[in-house]
C-alpha positions in Angstrom: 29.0 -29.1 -9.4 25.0 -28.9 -9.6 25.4 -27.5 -5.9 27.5 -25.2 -7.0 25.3 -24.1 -10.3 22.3 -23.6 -7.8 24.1 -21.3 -5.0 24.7 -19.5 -8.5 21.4 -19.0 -9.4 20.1 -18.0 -6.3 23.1 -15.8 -5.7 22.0 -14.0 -8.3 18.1 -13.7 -9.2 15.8 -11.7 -7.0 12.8 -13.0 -5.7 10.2 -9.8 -5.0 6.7 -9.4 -4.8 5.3 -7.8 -7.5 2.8 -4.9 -6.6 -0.1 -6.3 -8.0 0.1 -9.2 -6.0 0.6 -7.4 -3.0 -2.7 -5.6 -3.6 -4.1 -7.9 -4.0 -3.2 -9.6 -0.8 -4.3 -6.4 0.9 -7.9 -6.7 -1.5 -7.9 -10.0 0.8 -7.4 -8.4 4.2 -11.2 -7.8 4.9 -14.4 -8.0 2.5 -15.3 -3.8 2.9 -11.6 -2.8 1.3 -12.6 -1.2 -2.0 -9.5 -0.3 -3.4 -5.6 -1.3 -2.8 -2.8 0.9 -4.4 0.9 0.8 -3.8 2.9 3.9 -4.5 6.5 2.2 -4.6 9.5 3.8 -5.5 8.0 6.9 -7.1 5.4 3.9 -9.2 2.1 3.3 -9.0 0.2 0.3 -9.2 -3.1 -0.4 -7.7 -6.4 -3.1 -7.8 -9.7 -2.8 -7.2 -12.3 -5.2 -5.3 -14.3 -7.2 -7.7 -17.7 -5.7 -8.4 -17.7 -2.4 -6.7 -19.0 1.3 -7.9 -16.1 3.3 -8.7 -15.9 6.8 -7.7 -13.0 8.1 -9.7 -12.0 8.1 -13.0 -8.7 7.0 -13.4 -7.7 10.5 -14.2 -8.9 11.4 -10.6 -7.6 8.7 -9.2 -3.8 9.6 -10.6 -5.2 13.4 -8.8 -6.1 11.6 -5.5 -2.3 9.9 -5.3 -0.6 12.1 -6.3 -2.3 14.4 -3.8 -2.0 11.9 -0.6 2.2 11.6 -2.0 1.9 15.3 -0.8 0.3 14.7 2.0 2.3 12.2 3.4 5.8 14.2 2.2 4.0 17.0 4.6 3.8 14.6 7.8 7.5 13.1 7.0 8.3 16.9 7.5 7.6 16.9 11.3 8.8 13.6 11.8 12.2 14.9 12.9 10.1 16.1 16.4 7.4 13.6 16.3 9.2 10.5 14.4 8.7 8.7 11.4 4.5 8.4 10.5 3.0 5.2 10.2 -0.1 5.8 9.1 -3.4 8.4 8.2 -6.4 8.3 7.8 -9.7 10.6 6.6 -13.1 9.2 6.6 -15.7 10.7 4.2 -19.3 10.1 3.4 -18.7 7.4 1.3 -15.5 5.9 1.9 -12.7 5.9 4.3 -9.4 6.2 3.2 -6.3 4.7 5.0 -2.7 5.5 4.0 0.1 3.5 5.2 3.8 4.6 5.5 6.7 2.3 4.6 10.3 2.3 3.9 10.7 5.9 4.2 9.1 7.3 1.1 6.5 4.4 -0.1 2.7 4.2 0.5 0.5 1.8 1.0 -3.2 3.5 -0.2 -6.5 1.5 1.0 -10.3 2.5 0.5 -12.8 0.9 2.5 -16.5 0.7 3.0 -17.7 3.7 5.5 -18.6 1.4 8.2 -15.5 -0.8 7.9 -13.8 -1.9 11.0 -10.5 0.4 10.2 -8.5 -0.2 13.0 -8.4 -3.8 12.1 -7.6 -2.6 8.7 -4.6 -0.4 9.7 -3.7 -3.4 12.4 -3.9 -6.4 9.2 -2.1 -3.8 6.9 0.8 -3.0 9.2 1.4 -6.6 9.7 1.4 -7.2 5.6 4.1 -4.2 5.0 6.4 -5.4 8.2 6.3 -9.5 6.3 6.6 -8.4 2.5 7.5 -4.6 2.2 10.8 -5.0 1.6 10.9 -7.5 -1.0 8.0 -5.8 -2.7 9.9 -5.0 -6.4 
């Protein structure tokens, strides 16, 4: 009986990583990531390194997202010649910014430092989407 009452439970309750905590687990990927945001499922959820300048409000940070959800819908476009893309990214004076595709229509959005080491970025990011993507909630 208390066999069967457990199989129950699990049968039934979902066990997903919420968004925050997955930012924060990408805040954790390398000391020059600034910022970590998830765009999931047409939500938006995001962190922010521990004392760090910000350079948007949060008004121009909702502009910046919703901008790069654009952007990536754009690249999806040619993905029927080129196939599906993984991942973009624009460097600026101040900050680079990386954006990682996932499960078709969900981004993972990073900021880093100008002199971070991005490939090992993308590399460490890639690697965190393929392990907890799809049981992100």
């Amino acid at each position: 009986m208390a066999y069967h009452s457990l199989f129950h439970i699990l049968s039934w309750e979902y066990y997903g990583m919420r968004p925050e905590d997955f930012c924060d687990l990408v805040l954790g990927l390398d000391g020059k990531i600034r910022y970590a945001g998830l765009y999931l499922n047409e939500n938006y959820s995001y962190k922010l390194q521990k004392n760090i300048h910000q350079y948007f409000t949060d008004e121009e940070n909702m502009i910046s997202v919703k901008t790069e959800v654009v952007r990536a819908s754009l690249r999806r476009y040619m993905s029927e010649k080129v196939g599906e893309p993984i991942y973009a990214m624009t460097q600026y004076l101040k900050v680079k910014l990386i954006t990682v595709h996932f499960m078709n229509t969900n981004l993972l959005l990073i900021s880093a430092e100008p002199d971070a080491n991005h490939d090992n970025i993308i590399k460490k990011a890639l690697d965190l989407v393929k392990t907890h993507g799809q049981s992100l909630e």
